[in-house]
C-alpha positions as CSV (number, residue, x, y, z in Angstrom):
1,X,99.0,104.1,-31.9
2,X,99.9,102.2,-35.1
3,X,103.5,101.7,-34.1
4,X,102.3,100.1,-30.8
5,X,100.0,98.0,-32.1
6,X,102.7,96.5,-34.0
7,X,105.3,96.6,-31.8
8,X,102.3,94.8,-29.5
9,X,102.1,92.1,-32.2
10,X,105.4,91.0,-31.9
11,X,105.6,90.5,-28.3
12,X,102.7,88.5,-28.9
13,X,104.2,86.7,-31.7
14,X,107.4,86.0,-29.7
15,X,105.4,84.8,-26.6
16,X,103.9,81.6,-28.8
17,X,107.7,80.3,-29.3
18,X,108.7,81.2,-25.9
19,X,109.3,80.6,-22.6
20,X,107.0,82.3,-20.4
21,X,107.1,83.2,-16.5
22,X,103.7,84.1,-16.0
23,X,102.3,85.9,-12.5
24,X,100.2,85.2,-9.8
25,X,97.0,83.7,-11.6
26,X,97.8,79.7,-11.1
27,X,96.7,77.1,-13.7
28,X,92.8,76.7,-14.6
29,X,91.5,79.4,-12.4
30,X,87.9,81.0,-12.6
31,X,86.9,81.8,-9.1
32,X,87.4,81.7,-5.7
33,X,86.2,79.1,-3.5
34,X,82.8,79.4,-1.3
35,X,83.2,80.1,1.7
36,X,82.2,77.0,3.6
37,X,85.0,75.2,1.5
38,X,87.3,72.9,4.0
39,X,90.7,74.2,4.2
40,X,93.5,71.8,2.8
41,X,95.9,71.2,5.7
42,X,98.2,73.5,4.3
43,X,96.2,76.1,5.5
44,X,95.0,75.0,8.5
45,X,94.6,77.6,11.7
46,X,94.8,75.5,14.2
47,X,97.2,77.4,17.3
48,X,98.4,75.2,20.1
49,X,98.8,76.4,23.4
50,X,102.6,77.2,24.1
51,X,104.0,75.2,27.0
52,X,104.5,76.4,30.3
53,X,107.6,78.6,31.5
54,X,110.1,76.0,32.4
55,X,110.9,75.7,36.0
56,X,113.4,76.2,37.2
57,X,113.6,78.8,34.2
58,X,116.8,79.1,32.5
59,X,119.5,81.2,33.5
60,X,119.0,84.8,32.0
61,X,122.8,86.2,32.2
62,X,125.7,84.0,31.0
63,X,129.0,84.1,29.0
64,X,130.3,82.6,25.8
65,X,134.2,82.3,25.3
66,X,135.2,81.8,21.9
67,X,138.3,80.9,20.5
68,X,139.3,83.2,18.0
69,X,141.3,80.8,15.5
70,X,139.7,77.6,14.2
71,X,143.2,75.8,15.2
72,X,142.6,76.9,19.2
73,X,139.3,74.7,19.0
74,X,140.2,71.4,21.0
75,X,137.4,69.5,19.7
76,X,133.3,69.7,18.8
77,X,134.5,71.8,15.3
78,X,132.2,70.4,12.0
79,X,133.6,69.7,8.4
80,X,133.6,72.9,6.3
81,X,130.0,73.4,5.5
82,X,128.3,74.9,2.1
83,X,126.0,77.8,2.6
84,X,123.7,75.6,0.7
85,X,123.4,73.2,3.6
86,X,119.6,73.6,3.5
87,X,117.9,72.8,0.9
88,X,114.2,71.4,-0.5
89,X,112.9,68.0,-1.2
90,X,110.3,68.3,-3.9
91,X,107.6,65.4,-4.0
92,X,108.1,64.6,-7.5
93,X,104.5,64.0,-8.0
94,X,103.8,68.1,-7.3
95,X,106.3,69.1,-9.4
96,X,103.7,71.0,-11.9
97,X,102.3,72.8,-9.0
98,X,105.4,74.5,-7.5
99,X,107.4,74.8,-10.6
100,X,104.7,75.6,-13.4
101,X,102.9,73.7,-16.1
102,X,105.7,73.0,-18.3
103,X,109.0,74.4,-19.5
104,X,107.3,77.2,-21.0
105,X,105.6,78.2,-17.8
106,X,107.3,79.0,-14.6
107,X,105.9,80.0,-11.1
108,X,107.3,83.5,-10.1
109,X,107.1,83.7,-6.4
110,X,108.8,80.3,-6.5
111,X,111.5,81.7,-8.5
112,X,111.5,84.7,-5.9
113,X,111.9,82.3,-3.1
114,X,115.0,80.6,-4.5
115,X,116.6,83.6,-5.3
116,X,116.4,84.6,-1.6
117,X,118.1,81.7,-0.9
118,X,120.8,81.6,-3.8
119,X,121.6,84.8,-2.6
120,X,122.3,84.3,0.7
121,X,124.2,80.4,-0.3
122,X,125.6,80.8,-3.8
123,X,123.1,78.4,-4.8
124,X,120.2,75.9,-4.3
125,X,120.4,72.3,-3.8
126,X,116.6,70.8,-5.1
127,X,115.6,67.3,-4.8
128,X,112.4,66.1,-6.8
129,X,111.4,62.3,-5.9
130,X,109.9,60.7,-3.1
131,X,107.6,57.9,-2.8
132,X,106.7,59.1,-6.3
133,X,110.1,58.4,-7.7
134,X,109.6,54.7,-7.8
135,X,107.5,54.2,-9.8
136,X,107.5,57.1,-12.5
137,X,108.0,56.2,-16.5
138,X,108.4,58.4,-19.5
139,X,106.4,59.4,-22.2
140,X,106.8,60.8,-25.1
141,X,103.9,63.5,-24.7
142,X,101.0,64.8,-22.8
143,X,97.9,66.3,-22.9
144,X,97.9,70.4,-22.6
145,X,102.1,70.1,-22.7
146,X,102.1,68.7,-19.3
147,X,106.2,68.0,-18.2
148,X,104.4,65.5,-15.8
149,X,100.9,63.5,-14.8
150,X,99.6,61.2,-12.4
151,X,98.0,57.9,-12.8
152,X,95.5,56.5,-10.1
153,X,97.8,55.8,-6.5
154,X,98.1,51.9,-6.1
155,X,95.5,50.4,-3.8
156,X,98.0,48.0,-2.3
157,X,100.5,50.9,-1.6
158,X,99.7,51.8,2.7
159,X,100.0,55.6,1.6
160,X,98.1,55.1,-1.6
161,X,100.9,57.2,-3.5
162,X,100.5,57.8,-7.4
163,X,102.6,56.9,-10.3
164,X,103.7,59.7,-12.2
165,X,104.6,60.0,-15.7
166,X,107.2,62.1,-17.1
167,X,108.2,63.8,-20.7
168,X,111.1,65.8,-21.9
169,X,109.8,68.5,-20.9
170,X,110.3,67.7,-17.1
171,X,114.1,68.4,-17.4
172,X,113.6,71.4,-19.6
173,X,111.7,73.2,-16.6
174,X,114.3,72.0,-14.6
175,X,116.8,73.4,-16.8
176,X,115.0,76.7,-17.2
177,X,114.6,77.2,-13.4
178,X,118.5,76.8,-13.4
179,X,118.8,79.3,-16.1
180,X,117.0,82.2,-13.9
181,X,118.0,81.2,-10.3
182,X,121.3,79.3,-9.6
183,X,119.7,75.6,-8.6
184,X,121.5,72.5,-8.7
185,X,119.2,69.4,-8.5
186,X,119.0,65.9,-7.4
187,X,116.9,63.4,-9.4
188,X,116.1,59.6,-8.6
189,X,116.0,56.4,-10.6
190,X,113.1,54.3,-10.4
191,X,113.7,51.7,-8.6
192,X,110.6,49.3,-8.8
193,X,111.5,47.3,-11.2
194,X,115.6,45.4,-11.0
195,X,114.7,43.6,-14.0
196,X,114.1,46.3,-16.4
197,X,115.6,49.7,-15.0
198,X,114.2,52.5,-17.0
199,X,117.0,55.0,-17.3
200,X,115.5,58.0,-19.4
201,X,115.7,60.2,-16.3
202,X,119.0,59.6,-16.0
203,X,119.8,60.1,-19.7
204,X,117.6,63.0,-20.3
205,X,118.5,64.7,-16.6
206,X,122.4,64.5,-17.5
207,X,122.2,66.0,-21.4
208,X,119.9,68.1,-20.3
209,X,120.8,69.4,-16.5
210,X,124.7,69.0,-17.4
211,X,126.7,70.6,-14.4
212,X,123.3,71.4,-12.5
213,X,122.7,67.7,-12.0
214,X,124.0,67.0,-8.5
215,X,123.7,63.1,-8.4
216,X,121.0,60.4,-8.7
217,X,119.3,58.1,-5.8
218,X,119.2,54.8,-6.0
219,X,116.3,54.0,-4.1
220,X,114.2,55.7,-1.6
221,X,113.9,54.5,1.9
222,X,114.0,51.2,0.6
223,X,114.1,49.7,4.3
224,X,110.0,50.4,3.8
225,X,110.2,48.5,0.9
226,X,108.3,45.7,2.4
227,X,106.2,47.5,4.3
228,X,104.9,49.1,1.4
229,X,104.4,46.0,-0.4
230,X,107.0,46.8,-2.9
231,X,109.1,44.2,-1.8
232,X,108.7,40.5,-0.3
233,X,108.4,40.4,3.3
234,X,112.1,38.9,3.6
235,X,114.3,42.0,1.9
236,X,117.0,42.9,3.4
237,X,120.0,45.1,3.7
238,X,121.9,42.4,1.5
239,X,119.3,42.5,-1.2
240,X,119.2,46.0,-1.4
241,X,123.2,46.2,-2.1
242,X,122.9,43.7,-4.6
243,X,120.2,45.3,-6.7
244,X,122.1,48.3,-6.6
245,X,125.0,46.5,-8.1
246,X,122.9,45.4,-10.4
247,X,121.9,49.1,-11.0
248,X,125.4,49.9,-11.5
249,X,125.8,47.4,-14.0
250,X,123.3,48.3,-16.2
251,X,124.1,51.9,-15.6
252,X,127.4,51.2,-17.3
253,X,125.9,49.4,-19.9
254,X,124.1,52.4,-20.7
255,X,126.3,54.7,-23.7
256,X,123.8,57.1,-23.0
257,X,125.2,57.9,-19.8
258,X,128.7,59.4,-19.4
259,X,128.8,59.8,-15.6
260,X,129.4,56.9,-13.6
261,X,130.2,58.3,-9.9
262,X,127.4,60.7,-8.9
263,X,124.9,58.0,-7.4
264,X,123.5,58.1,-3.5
265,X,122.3,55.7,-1.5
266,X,120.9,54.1,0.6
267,X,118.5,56.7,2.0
268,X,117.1,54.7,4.6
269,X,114.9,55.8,6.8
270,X,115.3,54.2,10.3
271,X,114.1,50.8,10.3
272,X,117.0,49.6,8.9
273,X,120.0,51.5,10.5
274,X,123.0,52.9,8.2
275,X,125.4,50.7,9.3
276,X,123.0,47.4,8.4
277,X,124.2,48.7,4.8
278,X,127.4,49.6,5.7
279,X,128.1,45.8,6.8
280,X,127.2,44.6,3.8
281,X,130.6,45.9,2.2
282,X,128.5,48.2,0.5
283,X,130.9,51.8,0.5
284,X,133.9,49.5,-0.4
285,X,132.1,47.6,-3.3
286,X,130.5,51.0,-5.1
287,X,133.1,53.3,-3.8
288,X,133.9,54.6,-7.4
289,X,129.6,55.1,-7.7
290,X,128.6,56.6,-5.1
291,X,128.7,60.5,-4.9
292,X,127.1,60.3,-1.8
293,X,126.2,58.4,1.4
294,X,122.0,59.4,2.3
295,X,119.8,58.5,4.8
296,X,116.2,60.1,5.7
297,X,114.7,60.3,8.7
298,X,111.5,62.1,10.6
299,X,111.6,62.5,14.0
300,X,107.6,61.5,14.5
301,X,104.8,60.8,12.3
302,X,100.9,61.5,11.7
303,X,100.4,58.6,9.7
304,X,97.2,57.5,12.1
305,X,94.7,60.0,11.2
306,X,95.3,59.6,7.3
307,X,96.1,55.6,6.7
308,X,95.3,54.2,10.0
309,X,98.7,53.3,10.7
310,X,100.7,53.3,13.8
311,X,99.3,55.4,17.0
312,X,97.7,58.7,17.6
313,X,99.9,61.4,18.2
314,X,98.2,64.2,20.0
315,X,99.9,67.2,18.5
316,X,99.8,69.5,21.6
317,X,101.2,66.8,23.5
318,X,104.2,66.3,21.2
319,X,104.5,70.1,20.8
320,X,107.0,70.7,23.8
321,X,109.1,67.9,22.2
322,X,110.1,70.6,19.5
323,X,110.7,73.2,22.0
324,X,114.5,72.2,23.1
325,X,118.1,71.2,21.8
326,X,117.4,67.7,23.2
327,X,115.3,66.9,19.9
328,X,117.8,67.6,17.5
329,X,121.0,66.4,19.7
330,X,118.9,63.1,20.2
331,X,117.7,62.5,16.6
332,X,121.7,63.4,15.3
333,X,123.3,60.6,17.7
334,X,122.4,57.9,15.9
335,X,124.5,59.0,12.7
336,X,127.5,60.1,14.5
337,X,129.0,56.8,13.8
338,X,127.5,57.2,10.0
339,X,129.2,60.5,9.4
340,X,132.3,59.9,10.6
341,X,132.4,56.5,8.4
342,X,131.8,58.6,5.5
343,X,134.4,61.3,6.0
344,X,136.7,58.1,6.2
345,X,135.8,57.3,3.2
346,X,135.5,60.6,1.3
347,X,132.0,60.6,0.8
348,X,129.3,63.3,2.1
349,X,126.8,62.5,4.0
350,X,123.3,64.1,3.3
351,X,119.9,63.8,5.2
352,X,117.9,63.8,1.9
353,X,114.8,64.1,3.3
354,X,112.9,65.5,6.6
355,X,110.8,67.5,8.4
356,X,108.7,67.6,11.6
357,X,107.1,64.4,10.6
358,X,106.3,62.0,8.3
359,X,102.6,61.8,6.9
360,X,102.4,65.6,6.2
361,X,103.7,67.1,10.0
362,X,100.8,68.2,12.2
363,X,98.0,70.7,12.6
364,X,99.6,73.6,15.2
365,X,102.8,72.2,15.2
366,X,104.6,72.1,11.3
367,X,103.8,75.7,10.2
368,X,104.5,77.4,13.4
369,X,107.5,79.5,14.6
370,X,108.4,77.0,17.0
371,X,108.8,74.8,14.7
372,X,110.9,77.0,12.2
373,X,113.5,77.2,15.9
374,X,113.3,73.6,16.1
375,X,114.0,73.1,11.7
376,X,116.8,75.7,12.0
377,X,118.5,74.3,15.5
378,X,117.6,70.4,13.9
379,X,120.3,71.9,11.0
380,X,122.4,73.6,13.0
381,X,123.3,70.4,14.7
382,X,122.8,68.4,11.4
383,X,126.0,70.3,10.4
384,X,127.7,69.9,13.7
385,X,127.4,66.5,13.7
386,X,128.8,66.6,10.1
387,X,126.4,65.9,7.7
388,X,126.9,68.1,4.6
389,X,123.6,68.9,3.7
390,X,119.7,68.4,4.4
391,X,116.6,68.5,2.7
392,X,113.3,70.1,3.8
393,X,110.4,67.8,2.4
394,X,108.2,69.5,0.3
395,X,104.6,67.7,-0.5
396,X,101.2,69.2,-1.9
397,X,98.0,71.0,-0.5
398,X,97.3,67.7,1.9
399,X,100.2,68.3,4.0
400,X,101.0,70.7,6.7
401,X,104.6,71.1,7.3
402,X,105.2,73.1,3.5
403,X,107.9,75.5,3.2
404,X,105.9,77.3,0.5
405,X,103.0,76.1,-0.8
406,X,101.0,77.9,-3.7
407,X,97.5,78.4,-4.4
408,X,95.1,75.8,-5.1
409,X,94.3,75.6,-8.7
410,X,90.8,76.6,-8.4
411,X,90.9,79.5,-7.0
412,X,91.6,83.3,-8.1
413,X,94.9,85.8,-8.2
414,X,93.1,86.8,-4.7
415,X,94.4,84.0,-3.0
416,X,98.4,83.6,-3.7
417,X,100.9,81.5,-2.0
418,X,101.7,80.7,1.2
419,X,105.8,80.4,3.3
420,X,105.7,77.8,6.2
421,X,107.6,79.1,8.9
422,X,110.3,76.5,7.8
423,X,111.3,78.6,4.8
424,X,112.7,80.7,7.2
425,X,114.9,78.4,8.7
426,X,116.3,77.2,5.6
427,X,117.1,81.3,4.4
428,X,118.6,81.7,7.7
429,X,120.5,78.6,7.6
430,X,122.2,79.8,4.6
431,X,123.0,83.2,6.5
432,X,124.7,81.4,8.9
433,X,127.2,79.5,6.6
434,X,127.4,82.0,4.0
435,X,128.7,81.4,0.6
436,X,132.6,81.1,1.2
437,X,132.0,76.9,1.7
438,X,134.8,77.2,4.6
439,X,132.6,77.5,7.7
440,X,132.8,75.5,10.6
441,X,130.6,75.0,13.5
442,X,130.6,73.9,17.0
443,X,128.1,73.7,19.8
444,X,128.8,75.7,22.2
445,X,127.1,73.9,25.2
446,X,126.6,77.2,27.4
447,X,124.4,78.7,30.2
448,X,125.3,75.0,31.8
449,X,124.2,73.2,28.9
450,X,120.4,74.6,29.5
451,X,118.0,72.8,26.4
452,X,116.3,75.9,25.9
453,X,119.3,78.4,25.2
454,X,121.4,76.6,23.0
455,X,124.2,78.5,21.1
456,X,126.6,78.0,18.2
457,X,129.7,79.7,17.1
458,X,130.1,80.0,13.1
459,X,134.4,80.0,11.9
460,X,135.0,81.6,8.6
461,X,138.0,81.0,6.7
462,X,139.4,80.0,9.9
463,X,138.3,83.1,12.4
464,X,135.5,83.4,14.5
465,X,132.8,85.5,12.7
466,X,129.2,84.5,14.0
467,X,127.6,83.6,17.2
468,X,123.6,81.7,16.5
469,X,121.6,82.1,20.1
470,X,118.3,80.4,20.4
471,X,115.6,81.3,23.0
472,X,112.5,78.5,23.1
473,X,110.9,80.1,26.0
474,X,107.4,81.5,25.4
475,X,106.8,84.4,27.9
476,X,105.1,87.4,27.7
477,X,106.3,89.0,30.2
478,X,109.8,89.5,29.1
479,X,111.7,87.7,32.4
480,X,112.8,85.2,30.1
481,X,114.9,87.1,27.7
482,X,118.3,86.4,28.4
483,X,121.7,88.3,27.8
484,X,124.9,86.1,26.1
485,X,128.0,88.1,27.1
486,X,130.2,87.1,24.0
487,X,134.2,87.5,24.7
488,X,136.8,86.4,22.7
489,X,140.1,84.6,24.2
490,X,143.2,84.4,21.9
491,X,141.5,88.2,20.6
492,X,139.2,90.8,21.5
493,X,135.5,91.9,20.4
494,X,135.2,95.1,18.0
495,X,134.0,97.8,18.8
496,X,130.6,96.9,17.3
497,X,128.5,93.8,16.5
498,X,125.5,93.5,14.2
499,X,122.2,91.2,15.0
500,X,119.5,89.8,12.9
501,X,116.8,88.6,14.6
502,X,114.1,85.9,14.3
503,X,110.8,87.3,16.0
504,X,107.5,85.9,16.7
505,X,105.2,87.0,19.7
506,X,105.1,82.8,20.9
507,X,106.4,79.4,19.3
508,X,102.9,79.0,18.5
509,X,102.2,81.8,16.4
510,X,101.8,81.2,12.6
511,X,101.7,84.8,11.5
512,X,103.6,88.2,12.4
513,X,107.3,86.2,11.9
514,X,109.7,88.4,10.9
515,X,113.5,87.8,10.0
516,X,115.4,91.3,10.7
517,X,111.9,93.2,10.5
518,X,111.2,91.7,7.6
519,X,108.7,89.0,6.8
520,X,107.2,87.3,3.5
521,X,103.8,87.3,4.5
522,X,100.9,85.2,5.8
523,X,98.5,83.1,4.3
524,X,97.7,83.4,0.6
525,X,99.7,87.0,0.5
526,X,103.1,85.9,-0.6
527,X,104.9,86.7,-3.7
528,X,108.2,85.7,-2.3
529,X,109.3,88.8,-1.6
530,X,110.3,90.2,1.5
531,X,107.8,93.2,3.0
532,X,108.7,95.6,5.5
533,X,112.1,97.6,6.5
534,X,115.1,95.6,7.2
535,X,116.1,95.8,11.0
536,X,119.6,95.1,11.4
537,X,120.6,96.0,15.3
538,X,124.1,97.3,15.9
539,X,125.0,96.6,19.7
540,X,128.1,98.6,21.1
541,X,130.8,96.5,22.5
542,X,133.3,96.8,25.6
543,X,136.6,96.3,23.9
544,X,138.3,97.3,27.2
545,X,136.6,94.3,28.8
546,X,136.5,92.2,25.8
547,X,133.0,92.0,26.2
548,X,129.5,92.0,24.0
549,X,126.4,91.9,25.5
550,X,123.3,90.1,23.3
551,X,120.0,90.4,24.3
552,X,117.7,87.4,23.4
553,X,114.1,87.5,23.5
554,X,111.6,84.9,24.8
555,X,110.7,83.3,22.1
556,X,113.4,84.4,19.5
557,X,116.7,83.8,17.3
558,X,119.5,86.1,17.0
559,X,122.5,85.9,14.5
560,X,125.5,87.4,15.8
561,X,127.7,88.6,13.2
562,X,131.0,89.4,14.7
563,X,132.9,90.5,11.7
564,X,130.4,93.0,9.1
565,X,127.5,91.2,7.8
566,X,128.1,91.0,3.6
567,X,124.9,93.1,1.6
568,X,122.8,90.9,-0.1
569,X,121.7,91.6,-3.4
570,X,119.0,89.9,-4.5
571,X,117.1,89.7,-7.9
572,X,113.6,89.4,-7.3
573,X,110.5,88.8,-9.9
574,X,107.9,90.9,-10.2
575,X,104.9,89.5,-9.6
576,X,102.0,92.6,-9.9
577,X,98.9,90.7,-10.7
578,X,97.6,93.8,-12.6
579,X,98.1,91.8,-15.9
580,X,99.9,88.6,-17.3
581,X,101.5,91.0,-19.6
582,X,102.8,93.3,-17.6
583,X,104.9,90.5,-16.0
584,X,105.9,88.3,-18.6
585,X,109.0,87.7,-19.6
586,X,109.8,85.1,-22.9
587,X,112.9,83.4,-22.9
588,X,113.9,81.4,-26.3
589,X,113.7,77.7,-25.8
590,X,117.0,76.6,-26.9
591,X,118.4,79.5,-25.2
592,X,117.3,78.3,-21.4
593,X,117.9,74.3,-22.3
594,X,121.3,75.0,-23.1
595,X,122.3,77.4,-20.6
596,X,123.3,75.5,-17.7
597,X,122.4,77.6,-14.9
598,X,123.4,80.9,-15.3
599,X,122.0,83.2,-12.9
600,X,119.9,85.8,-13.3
601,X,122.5,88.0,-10.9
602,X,124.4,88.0,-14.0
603,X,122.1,89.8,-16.4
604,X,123.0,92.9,-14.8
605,X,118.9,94.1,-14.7
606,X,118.1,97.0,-13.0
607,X,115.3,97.9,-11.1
608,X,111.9,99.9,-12.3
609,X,109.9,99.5,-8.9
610,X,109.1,103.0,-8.2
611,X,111.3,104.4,-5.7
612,X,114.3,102.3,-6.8
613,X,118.0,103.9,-6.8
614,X,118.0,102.8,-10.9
615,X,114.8,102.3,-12.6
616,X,115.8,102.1,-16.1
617,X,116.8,98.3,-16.9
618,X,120.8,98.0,-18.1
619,X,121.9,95.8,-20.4
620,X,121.2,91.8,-20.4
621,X,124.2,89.3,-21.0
622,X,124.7,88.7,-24.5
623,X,123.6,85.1,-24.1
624,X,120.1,85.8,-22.8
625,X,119.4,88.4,-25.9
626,X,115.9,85.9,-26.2
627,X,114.4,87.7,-22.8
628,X,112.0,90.0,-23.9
629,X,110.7,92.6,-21.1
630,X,106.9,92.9,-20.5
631,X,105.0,95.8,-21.9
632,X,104.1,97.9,-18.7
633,X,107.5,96.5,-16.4
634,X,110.6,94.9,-16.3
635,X,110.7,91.3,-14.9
636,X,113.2,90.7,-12.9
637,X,113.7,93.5,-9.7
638,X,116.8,94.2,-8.5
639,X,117.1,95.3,-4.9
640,X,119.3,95.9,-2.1
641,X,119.4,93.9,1.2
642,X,121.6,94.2,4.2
């Protein structure tokens, strides 16, 4: 009893100096809410109706004809695109909510949620900035440690959004979040003031983030600029080009910063178009700067019910607009001209922030599975059309169209976080481009080009090797399932495909979504990690035809993966709310600012969940020896997905 006492003591003593990923209980917590409290959007339960069976219904039986060489597809074939295509925009003002307090606290389920992603991708591309990006400042300190605050939203700002202030700190959480799941970030500048430019986040995010730092915005949406009374009524596309020479200038005044090409810009968001920019000579002029070309774009907003501006948007009125290929095809054309400038000029092109639209997304519509179809299909095309990456918006409790969301602060361990149904469509995204960086896709335009079946066909290192078939139709009754006979000209099917499939009993649904029988959870139950038994279906094929039959539900996604499906393993964190200490785990600080990303994959942990293959932890790498394993389990799980 004496020896663990001690042994008790130094855990203890370790955990003051430390780095700490603590479980489910959030910040400040004492009880849980009454129960005539008002749900916060993210929560909200309202369920549309789903619309009607189309008519005439779409065809239920046609083929697919895929080429089975990359270099016997005439035309319609995308860039090479990153598994990582899909990742999160992170409002920079909820930063401490999603990621933790401060370096030495990090969110598990958050972690968890990554790592399904990094898994699946190779990595995670992050984003923190937003309307609150403009306008943040450093600080030396906080109170209570805080990485970040906010200051009181500026009256004259439409959407009333706050200032934040920032410490060191910020960039050490960042740093540590890299250090136990593989995420590379984005950061932005403020941008507020031309005069004065304050570049601390740029200094601090470079020494700090090193190699995990993917680039720095110059300016968000600043075609709003005016609107938002940041600007005089007269700024212009011109103005904005200059100021971001002046940027540049400064930038390279700057001996605190060594990188000089990783900027983006301009990130507008439709009332200017790209090419307003473009015509100011701005990709010739900061060629050498710019690591990227950006814009941002929703398809709709809410703005009305929340600042009064603009028009009402009824949401189950706008709900079929979700519901077919037209929406993403439609909201892509306008960049077609944009993307192919920037592959002229060796730049990528990224949509660096959306969602289902602007103002938070709306009640019914942003959390449901129709909309996770119409996120997923949206990227699908995205890629198509050559962008190289996109960013699902990510705001606070006031906002419904969340891909996870955690618990409000004053409430107990009871209530835990919470996946929008667009989580899923940025884990399946990276399913369908995998982690080899060399696929190509193509819309496939079949079953005569019907808007409510659309298909893809994914190339990997130059050979056909997935099929993506989407099924918007709501019916009950099972007449609108459809079959995709897949055959393969130049080739032949094998003997046997595998499919994962996206399930929900209507687009409308909210709960019961599962991704290969497995889901995350519903409201307040999510730790991150996936519940249930994987369902991967093996469908015999007709080689002596050259034929593969797919069923598709109505409503449903199904990946087709023609060549075998790679297992995914995936470190999880535990996150047992039986007690903090049982699911710590303490890190040393200079350990996790230094260590640039290394992935917890590489610590070679095993597993003690009961029932796992190995439930003895193996060794950690050498340059982790400051992670110290909780007293009643290890931290980090590791187990075994198809």
């Amino acid at each position: 009893m004496l020896l663990f006492a001690l042994w008790w003591f130094c855990i203890l003593a370790v955990v003051r100096a430390s780095v700490t990923v603590y479980g489910q209980i959030p910040l400040g917590i004492t009880s849980a809410p009454p129960a005539t409290a008002t749900l916060p959007a993210a929560y909200n339960t309202t369920v549309l109706n789903p619309p009607p069976i189309p008519d005439p219904a779409p065809p239920t039986s046609f083929t697919l004809s895929l080429q089975s060489v990359n270099t016997s597809v005439s035309s319609g074939l995308s860039i090479p695109i990153q598994g990582t295509f899909f990742g999160f925009s992170v409002e920079m003002s909820v930063i401490t909510q999603l990621f933790g307090k401060n370096s030495s606290f990090l969110q598990v389920p958050l972690l968890n949620l990554l790592a399904n992603i990094q898994e699946r991708a190779g990595a995670v591309h992050v984003r923190i900035g937003g309307n609150t990006q403009e306008f943040a400042y450093f600080v030396d300190t906080l109170p209570e440690n805080r990485a970040i605050s906010k200051e009181k939203a500026d009256t004259n700002n439409p959407t009333q959004t706050p200032a934040v202030i920032y410490t060191m700190d910020l960039f050490y959480l960042l740093s540590n979040i890299s250090s136990l799941v593989n995420v590379k970030w984005y950061i932005g500048v403020p941008f507020n003031d031309t005069s004065a430019f304050r570049f601390q986040i740029v200094e601090f995010g470079e020494a700090v983030l090193g190699d995990n730092l993917l680039g720095i915005q110059v300016g968000n949406e600043p075609d709003l600029y005016s609107a938002h009374q940041h600007r005089n009524s007269s700024y212009s596309p011109q103005n904005y080009a200059n100021e971001f020479g002046e940027l540049v200038a400064a930038l390279a005044a700057d001996t605190n910063v060594t990188a000089r090409d990783n900027l983006i810009g301009p990130s507008v968001s439709g009332t200017w178009t790209p090419e307003m920019v473009w015509n100011t000579g701005f990709i010739g002029q900061y060629t050498d700067n710019l690591g990227a070309l950006s814009v941002e774009h929703y398809p709709t907003d809410n703005c009305f019910p929340i600042y009064g501006i603009g028009v009402f948007h009824d949401p189950q009125t706008e709900f079929s607009d979700f519901l077919n290929h037209t929406s993403p095809v439609a909201l892509c054309a306008p960049y077609l001209n944009s993307t192919a400038i920037a592959q002229a000029a060796g730049k990528p092109f990224l949509m660096f922030e959306t969602n289902s639209a602007s103002c938070g997304g709306f009640p019914g519509i942003s959390d449901s599975f129709g909309a996770a179809l119409w996120a997923l299909d949206y990227g699908l095309q995205m890629a198509t059309s050559n962008f190289s990456g996109a960013l699902l918006h990510v705001g606070g409790q006031n906002v419904f169209y969340n891909p996870f969301t955690p618990p409000p602060t004053n409430e107990s361990k009871y209530y835990e976080w919470t996946v929008g149904a667009v989580y899923y469509s940025a884990l399946i995204s990276a399913e369908v481009f995998g982690k080899t960086n060399t696929s190509q896709i193509i819309d496939l335009h079949g079953n005569e080009d019907n808007i409510f079946t659309p298909q893809y066909a994914v190339y990997e290192n130059g050979a056909i090797a997935r099929v993506a078939l989407f099924n918007y139709v709501t019916d009950p009754s099972g007449a609108s399932q459809y079959t995709a006979t897949i055959t393969i000209a130049g080739g032949t099917v094998p003997s046997s495909v595998q499919v994962k499939y996206f399930l929900s009993d209507s687009v409308s649904t909210k709960t019961n979504i599962t991704w290969a029988g497995q889901t995350l959870g519903t409201t307040r139950t999510v730790d991150g990690r996936f519940k249930g038994t994987l369902n991967v279906v093996s469908i015999a094929c007709d080689t002596s035809a050259n034929t593969c039959l797919v069923p598709v539900p109505a409503p449903a996604f199904a990946l087709v993966f023609l060549t075998p499906a790679e297992d995914i393993a995936t470190v999880t964190f535990s996150t047992s709310t039986f007690t903090n200490t049982a699911n710590t785990a303490t890190v040393a600080s200079a350990v996790l600012a230094t260590s640039n990303g290394m992935s917890g994959k590489d610590w070679r942990l095993g597993s003690t969940s009961a029932g796992s293959v190995k439930s003895s932890g193996r060794r950690y790498h050498p340059n982790v020896v400051g992670i110290m394993i909780g007293a009643a389990s290890t931290l980090l799980v590791h187990r075994l997905l198809k």
